[in-house]
Predicted model as a PDB file, atoms N, CA, C, CB and O in Angstrom, pLDDT in the B-factor column:
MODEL        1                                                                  
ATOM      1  N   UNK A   1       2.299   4.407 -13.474  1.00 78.00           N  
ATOM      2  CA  UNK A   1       1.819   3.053 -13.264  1.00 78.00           C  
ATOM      3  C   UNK A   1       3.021   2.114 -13.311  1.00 78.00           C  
ATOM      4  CB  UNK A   1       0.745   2.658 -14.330  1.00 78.00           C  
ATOM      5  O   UNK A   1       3.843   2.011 -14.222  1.00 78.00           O  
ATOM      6  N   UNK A   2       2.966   1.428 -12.122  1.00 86.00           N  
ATOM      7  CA  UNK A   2       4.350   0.030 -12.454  1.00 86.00           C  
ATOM      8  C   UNK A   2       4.249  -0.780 -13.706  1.00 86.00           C  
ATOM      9  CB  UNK A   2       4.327  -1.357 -11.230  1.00 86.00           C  
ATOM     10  O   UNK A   2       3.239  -1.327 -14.149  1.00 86.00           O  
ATOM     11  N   UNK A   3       5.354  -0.770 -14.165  1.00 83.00           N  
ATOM     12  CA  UNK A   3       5.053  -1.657 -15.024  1.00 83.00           C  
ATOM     13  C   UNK A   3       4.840  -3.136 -15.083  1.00 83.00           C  
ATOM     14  CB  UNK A   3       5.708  -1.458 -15.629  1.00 83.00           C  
ATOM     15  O   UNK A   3       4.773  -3.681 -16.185  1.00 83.00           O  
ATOM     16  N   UNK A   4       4.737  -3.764 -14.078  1.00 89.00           N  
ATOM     17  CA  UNK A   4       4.205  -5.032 -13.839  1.00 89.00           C  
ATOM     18  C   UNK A   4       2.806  -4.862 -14.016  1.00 89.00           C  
ATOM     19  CB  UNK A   4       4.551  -5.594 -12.522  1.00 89.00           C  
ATOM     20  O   UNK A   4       2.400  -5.819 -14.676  1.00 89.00           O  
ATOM     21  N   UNK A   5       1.628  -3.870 -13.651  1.00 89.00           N  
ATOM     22  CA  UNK A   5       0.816  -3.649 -13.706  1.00 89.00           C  
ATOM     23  C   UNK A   5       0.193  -3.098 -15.101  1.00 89.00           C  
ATOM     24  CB  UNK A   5       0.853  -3.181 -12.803  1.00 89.00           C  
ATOM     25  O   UNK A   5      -0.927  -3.492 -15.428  1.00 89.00           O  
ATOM     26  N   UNK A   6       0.733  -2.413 -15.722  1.00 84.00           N  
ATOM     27  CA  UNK A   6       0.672  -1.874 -17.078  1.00 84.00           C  
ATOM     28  C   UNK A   6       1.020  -3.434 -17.760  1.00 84.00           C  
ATOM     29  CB  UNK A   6       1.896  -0.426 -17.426  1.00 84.00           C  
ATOM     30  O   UNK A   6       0.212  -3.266 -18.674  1.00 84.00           O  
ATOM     31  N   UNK A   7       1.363  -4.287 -17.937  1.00 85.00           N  
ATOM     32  CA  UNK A   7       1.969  -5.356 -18.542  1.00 85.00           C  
ATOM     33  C   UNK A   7       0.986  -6.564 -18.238  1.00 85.00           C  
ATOM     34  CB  UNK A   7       3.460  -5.549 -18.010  1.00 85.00           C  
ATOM     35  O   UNK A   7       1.043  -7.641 -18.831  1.00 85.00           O  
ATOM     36  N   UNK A   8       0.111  -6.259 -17.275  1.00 90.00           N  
ATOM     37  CA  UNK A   8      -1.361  -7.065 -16.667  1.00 90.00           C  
ATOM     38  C   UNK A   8      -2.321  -6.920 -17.334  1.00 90.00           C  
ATOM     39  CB  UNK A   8      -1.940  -6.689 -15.385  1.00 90.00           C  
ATOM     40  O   UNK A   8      -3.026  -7.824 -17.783  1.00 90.00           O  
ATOM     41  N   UNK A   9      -2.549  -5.042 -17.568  1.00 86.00           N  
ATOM     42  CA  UNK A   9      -3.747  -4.508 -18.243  1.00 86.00           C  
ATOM     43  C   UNK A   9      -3.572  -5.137 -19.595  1.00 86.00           C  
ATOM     44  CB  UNK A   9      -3.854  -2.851 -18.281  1.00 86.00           C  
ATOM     45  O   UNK A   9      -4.364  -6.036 -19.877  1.00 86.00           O  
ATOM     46  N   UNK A  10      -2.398  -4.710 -20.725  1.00 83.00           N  
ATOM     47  CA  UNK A  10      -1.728  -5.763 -21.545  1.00 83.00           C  
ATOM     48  C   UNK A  10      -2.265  -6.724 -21.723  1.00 83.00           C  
ATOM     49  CB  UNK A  10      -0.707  -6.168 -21.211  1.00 83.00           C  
ATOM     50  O   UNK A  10      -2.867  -6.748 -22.796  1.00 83.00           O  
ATOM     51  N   UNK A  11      -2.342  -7.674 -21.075  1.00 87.00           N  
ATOM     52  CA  UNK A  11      -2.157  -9.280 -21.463  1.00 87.00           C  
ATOM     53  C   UNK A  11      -3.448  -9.419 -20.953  1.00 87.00           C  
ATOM     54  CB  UNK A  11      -0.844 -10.353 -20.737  1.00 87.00           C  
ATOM     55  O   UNK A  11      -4.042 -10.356 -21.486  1.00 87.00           O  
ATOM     56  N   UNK A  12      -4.294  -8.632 -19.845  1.00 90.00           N  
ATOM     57  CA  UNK A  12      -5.523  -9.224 -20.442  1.00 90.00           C  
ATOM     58  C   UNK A  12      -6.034  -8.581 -21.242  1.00 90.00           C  
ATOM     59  CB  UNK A  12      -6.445  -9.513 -19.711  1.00 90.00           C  
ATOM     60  O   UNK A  12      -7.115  -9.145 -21.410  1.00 90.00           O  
ATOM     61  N   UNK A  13      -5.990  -7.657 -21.948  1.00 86.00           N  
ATOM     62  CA  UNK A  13      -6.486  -7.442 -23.338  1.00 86.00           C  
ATOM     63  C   UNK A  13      -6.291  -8.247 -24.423  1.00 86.00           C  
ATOM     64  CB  UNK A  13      -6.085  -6.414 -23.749  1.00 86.00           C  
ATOM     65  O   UNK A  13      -7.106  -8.368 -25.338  1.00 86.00           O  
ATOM     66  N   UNK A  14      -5.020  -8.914 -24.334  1.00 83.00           N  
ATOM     67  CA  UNK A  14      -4.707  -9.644 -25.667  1.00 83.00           C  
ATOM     68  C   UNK A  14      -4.911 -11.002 -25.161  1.00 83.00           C  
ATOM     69  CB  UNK A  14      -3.148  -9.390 -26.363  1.00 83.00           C  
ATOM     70  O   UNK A  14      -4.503 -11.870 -25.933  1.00 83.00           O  
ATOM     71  N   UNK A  15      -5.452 -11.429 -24.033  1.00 88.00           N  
ATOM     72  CA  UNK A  15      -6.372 -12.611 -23.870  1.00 88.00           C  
ATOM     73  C   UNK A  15      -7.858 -12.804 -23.988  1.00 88.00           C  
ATOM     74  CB  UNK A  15      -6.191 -12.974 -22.793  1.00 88.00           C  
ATOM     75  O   UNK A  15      -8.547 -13.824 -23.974  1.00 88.00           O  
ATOM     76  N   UNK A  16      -8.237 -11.155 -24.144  1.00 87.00           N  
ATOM     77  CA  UNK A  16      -9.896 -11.039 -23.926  1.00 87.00           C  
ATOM     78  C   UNK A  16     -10.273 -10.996 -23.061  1.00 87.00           C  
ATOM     79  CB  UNK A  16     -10.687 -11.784 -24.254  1.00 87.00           C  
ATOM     80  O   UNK A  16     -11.431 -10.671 -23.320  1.00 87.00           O  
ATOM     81  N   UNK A  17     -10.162 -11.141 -21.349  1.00 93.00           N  
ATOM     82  CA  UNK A  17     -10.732 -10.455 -20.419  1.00 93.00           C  
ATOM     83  C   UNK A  17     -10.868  -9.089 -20.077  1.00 93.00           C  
ATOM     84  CB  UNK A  17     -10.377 -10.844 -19.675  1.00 93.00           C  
ATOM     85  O   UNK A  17     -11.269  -8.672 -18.990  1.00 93.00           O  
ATOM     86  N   UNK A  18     -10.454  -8.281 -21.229  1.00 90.00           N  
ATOM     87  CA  UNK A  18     -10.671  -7.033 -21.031  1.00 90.00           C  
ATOM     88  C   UNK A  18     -11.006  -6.847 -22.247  1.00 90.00           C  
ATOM     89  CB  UNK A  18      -9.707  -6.232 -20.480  1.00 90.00           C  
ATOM     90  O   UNK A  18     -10.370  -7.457 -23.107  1.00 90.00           O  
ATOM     91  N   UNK A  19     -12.459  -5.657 -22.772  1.00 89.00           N  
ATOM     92  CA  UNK A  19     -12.230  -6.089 -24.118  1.00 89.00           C  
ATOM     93  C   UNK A  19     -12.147  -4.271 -24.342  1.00 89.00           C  
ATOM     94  CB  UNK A  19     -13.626  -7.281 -25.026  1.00 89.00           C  
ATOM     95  O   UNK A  19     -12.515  -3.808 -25.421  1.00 89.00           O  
ATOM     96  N   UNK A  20     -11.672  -3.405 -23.304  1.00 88.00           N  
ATOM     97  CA  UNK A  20     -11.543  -2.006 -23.897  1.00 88.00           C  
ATOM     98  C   UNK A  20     -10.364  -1.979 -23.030  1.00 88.00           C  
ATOM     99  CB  UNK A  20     -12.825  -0.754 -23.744  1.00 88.00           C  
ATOM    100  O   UNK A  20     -10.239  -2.500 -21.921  1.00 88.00           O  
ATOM    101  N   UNK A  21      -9.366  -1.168 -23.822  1.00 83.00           N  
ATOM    102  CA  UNK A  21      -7.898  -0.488 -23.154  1.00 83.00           C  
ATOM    103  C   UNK A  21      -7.860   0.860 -23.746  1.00 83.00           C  
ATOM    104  CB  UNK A  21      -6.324  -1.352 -23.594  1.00 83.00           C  
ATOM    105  O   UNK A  21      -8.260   1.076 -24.890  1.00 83.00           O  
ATOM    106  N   UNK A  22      -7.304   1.912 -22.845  1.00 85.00           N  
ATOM    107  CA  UNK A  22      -7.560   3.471 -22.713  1.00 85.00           C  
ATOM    108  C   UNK A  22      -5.834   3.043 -22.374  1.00 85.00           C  
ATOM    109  CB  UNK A  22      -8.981   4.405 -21.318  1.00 85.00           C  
ATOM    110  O   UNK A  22      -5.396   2.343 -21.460  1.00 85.00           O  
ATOM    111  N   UNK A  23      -5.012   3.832 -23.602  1.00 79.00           N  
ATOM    112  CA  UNK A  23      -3.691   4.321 -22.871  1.00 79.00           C  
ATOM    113  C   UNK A  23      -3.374   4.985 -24.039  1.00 79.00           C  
ATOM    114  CB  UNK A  23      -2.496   3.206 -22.246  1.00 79.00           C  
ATOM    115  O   UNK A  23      -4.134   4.930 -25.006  1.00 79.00           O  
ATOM    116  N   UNK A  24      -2.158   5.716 -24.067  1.00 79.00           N  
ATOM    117  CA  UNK A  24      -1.500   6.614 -24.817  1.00 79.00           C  
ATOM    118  C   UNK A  24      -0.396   5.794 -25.817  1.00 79.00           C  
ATOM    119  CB  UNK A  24      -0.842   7.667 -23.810  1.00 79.00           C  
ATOM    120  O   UNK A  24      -0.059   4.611 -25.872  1.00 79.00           O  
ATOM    121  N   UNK A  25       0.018   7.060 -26.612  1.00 76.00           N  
ATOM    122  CA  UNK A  25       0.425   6.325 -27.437  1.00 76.00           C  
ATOM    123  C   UNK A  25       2.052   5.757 -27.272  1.00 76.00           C  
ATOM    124  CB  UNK A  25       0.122   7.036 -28.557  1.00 76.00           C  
ATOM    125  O   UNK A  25       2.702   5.474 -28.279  1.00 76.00           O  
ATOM    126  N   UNK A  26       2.791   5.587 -25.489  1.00 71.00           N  
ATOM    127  CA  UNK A  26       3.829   4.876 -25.302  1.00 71.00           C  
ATOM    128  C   UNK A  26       3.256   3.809 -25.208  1.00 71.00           C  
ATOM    129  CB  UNK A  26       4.651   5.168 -24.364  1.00 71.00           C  
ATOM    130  O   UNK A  26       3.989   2.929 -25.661  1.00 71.00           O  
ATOM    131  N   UNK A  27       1.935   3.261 -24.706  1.00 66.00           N  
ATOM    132  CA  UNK A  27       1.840   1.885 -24.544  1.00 66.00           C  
ATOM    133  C   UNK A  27       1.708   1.213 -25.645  1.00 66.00           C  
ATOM    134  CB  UNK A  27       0.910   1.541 -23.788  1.00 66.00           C  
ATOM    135  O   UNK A  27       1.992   0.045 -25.909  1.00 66.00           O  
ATOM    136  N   UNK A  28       1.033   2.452 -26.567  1.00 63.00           N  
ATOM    137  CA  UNK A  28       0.397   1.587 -28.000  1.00 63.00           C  
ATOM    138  C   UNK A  28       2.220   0.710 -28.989  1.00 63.00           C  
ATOM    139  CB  UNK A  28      -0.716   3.459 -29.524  1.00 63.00           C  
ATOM    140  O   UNK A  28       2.197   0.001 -29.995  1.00 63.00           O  
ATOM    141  N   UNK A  29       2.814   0.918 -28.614  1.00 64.00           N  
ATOM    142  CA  UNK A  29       4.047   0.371 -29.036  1.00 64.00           C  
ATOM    143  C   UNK A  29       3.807  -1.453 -28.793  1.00 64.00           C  
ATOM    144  CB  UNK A  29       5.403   1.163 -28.021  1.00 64.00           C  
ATOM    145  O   UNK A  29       3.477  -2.235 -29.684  1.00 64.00           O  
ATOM    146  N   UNK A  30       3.968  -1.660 -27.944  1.00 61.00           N  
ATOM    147  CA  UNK A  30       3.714  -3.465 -27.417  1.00 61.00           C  
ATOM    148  C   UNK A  30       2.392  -3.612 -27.810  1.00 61.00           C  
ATOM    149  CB  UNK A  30       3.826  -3.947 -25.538  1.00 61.00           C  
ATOM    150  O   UNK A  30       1.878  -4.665 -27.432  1.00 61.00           O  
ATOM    151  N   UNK A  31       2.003  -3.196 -28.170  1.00 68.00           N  
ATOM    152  CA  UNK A  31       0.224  -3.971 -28.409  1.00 68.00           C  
ATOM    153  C   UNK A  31       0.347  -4.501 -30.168  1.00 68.00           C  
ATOM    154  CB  UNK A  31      -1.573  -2.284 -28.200  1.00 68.00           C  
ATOM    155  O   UNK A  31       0.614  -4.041 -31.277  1.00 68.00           O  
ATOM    156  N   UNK A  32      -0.004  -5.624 -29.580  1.00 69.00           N  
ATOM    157  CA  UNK A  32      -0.037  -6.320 -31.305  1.00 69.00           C  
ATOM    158  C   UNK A  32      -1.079  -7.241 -30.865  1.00 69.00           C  
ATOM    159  CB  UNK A  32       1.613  -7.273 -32.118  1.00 69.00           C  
ATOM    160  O   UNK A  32      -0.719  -8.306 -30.364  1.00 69.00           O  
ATOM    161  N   UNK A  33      -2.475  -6.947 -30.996  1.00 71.00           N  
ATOM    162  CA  UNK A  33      -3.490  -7.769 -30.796  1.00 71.00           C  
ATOM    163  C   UNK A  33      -4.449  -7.922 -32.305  1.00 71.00           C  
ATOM    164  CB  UNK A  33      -4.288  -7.150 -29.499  1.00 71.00           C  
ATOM    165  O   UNK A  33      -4.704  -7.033 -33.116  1.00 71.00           O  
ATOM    166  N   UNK A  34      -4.825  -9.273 -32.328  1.00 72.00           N  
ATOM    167  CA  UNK A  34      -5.295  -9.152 -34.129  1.00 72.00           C  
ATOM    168  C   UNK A  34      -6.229  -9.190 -34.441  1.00 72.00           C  
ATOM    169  CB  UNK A  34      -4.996  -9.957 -35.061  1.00 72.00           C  
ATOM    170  O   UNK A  34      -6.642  -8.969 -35.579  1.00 72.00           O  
ATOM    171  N   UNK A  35      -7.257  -9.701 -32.815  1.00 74.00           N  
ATOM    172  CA  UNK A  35      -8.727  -9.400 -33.184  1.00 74.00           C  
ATOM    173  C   UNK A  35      -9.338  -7.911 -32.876  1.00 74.00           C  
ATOM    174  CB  UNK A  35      -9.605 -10.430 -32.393  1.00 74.00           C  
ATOM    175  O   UNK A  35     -10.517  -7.566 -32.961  1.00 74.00           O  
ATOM    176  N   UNK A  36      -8.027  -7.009 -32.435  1.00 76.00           N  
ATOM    177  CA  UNK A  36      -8.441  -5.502 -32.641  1.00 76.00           C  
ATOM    178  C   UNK A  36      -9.050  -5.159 -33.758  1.00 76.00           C  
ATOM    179  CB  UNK A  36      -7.408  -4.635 -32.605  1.00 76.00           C  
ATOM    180  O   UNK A  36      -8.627  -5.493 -34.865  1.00 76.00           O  
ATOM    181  N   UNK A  37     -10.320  -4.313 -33.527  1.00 79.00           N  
ATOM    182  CA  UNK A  37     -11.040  -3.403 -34.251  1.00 79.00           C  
ATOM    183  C   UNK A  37     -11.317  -2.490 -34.670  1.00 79.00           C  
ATOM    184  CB  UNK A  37     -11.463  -3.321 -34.200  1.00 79.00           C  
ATOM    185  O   UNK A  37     -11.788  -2.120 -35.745  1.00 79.00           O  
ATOM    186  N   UNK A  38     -10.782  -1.703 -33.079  1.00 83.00           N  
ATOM    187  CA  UNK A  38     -11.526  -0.217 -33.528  1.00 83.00           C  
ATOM    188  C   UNK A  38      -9.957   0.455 -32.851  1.00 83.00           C  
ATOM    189  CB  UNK A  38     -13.558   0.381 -32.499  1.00 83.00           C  
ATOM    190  O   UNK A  38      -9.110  -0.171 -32.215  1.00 83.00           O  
ATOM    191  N   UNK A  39      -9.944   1.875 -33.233  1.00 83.00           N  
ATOM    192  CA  UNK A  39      -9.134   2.804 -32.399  1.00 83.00           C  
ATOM    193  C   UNK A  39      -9.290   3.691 -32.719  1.00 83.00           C  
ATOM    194  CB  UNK A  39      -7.985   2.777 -32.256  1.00 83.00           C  
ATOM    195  O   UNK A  39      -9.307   4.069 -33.890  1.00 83.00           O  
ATOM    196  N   UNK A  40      -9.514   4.528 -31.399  1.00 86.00           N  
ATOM    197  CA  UNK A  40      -9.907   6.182 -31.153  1.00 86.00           C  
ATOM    198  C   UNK A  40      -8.884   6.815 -30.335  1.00 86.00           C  
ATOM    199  CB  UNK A  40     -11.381   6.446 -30.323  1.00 86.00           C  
ATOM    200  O   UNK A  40      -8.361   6.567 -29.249  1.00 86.00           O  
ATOM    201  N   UNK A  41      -8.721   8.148 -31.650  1.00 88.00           N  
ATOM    202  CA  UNK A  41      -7.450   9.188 -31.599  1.00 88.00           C  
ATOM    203  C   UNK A  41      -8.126  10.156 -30.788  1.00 88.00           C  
ATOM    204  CB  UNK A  41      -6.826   9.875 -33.134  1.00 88.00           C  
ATOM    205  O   UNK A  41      -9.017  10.630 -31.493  1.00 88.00           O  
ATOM    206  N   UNK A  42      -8.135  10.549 -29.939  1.00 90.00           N  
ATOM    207  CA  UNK A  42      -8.230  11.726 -29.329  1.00 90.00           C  
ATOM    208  C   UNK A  42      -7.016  12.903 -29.446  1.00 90.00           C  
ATOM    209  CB  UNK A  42      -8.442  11.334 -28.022  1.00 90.00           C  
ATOM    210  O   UNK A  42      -5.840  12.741 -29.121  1.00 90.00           O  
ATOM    211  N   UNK A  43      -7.623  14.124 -29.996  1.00 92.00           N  
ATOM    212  CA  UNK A  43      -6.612  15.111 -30.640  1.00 92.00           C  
ATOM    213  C   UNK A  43      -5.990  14.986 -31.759  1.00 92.00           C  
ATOM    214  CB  UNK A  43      -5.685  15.314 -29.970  1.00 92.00           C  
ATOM    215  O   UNK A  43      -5.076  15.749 -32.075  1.00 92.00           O  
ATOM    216  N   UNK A  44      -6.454  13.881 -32.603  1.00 91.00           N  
ATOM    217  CA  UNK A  44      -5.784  13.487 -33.614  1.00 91.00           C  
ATOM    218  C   UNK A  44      -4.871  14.356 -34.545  1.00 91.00           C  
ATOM    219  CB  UNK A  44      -6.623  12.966 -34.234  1.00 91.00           C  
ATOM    220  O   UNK A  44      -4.113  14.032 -35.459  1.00 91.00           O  
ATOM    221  N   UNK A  45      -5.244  15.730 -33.931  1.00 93.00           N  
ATOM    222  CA  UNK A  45      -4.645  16.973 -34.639  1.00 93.00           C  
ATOM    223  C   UNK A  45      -2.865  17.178 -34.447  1.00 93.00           C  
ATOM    224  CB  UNK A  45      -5.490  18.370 -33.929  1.00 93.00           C  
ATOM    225  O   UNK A  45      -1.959  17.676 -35.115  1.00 93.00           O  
ATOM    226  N   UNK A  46      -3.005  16.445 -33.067  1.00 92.00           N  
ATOM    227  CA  UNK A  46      -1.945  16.869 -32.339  1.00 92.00           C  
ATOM    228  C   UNK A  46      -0.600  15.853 -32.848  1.00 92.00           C  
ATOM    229  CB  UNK A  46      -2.375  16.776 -30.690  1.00 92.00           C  
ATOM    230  O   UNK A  46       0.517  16.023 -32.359  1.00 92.00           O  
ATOM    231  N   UNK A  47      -0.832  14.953 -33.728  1.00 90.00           N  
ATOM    232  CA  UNK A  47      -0.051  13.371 -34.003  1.00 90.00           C  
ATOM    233  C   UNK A  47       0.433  14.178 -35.451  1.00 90.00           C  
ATOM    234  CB  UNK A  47      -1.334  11.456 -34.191  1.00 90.00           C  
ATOM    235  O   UNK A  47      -0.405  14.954 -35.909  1.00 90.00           O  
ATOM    236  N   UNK A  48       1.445  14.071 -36.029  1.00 92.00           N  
ATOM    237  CA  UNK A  48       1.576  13.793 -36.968  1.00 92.00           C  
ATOM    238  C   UNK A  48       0.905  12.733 -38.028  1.00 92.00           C  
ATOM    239  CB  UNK A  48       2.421  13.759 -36.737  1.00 92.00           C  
ATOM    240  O   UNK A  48       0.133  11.886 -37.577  1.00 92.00           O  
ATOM    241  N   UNK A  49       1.181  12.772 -39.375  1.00 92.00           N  
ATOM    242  CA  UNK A  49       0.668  11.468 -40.150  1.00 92.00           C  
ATOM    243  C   UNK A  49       1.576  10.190 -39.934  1.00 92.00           C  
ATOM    244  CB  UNK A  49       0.628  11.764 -41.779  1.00 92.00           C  
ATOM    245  O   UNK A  49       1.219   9.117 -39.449  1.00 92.00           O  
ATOM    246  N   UNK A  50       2.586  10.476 -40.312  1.00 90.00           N  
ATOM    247  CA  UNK A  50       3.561   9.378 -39.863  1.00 90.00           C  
ATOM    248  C   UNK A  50       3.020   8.384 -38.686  1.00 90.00           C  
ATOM    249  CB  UNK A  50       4.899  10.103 -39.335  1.00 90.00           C  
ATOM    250  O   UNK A  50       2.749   7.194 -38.849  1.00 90.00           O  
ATOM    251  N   UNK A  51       2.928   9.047 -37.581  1.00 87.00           N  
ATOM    252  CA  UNK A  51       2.217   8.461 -36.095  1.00 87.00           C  
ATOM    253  C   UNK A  51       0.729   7.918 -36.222  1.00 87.00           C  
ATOM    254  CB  UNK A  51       2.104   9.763 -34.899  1.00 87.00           C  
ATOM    255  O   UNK A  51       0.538   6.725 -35.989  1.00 87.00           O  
ATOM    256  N   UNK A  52      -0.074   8.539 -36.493  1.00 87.00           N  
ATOM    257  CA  UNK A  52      -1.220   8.610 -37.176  1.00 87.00           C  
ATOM    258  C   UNK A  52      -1.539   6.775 -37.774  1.00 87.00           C  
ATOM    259  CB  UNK A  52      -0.944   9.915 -38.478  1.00 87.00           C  
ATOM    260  O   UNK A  52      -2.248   5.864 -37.348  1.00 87.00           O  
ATOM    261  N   UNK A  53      -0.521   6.932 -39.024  1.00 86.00           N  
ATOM    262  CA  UNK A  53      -0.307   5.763 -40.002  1.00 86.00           C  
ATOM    263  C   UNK A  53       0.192   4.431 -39.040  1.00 86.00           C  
ATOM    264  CB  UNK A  53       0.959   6.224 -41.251  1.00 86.00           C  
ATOM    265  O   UNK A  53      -0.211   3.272 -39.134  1.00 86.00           O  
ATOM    266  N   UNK A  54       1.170   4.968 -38.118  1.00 82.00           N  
ATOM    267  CA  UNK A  54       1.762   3.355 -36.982  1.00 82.00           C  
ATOM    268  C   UNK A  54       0.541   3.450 -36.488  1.00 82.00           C  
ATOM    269  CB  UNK A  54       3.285   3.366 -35.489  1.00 82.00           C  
ATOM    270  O   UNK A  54      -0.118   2.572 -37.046  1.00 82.00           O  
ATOM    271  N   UNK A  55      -0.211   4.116 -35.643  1.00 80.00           N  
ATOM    272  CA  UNK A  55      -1.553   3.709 -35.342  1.00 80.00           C  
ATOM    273  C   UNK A  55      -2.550   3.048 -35.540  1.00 80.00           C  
ATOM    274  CB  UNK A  55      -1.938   4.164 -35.345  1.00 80.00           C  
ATOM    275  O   UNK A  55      -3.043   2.164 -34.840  1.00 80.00           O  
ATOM    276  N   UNK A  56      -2.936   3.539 -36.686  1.00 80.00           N  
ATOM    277  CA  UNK A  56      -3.962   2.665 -37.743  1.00 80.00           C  
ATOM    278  C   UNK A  56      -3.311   0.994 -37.796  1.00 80.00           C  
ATOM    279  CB  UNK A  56      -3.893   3.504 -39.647  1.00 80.00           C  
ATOM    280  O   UNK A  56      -3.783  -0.091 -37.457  1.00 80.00           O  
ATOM    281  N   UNK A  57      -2.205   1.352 -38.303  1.00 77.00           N  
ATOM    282  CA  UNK A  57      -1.683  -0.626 -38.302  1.00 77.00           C  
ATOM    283  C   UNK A  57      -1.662  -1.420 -37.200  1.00 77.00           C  
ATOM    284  CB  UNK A  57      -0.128  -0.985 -38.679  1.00 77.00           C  
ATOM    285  O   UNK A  57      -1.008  -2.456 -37.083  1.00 77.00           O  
ATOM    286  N   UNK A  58      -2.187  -1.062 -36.611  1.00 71.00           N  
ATOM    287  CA  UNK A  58      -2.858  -1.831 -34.981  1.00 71.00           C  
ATOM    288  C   UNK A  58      -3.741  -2.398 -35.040  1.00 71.00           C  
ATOM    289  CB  UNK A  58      -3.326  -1.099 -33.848  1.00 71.00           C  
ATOM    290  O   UNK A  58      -3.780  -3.377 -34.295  1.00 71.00           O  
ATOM    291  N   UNK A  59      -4.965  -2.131 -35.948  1.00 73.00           N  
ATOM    292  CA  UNK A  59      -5.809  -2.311 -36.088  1.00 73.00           C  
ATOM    293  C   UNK A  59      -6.346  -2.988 -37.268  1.00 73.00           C  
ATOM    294  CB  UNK A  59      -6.066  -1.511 -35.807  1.00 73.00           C  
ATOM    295  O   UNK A  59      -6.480  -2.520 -38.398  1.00 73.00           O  
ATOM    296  N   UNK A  60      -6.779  -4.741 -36.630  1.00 68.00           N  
ATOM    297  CA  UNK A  60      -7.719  -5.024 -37.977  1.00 68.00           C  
ATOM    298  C   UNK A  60      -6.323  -6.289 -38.483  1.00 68.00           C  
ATOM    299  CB  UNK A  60      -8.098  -3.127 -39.392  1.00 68.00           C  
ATOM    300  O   UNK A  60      -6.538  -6.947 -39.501  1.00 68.00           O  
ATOM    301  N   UNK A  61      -5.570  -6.420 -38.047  1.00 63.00           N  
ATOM    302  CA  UNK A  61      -4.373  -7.406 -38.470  1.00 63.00           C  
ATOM    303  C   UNK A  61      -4.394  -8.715 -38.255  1.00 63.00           C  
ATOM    304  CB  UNK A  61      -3.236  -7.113 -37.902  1.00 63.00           C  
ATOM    305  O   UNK A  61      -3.501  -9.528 -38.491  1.00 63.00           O  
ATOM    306  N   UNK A  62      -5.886  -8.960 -37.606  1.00 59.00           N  
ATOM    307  CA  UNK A  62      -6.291 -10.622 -38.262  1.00 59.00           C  
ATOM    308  C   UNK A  62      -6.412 -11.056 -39.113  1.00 59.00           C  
ATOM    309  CB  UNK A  62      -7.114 -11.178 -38.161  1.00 59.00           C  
ATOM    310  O   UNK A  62      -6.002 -12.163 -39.464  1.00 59.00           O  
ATOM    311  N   UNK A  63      -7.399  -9.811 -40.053  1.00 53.00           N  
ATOM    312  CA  UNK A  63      -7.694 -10.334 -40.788  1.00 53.00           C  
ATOM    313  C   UNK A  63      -6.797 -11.125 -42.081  1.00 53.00           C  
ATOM    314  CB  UNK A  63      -8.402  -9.596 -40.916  1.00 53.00           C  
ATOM    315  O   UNK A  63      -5.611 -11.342 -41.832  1.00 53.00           O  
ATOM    316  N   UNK A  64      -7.330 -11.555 -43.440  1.00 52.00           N  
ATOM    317  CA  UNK A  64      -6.253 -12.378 -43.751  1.00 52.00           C  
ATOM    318  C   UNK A  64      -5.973 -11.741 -45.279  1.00 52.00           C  
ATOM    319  CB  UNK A  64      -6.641 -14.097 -43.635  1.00 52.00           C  
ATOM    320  O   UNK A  64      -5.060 -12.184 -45.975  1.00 52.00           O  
TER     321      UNK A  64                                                      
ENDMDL                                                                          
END                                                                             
């Protein structure tokens, strides 16, 4: 995927016109959105904990 386009899907997620994003875990790096909620590991077997743990902190970082 170009990344002009990957960088679209992006930003409307973290504007709210999109309110589900499906990508792996290179994209999950730039995503810092704070009214995130939920996140689903698929293979979770396959991640280390370490990875696992940056994951989880994606999630839920509005709150206060």
């Amino acid at each position: 995927m170009p990344s002009a386009e990957r960088q679209a899907g992006v930003d409307a997620f973290k504007e709210g016109r999109v309110q589900v994003l499906v990508a792996t875990t290179v994209i999950e790096v730039g995503i810092d959105v704070a009214e995130a909620s939920v996140i689903i590991v698929e293979d979770a077997d396959r991640f280390g904990l370490a990875q696992l743990h940056q994951l989880r902190g994606r999630v839920g970082g509005g709150r206060p």
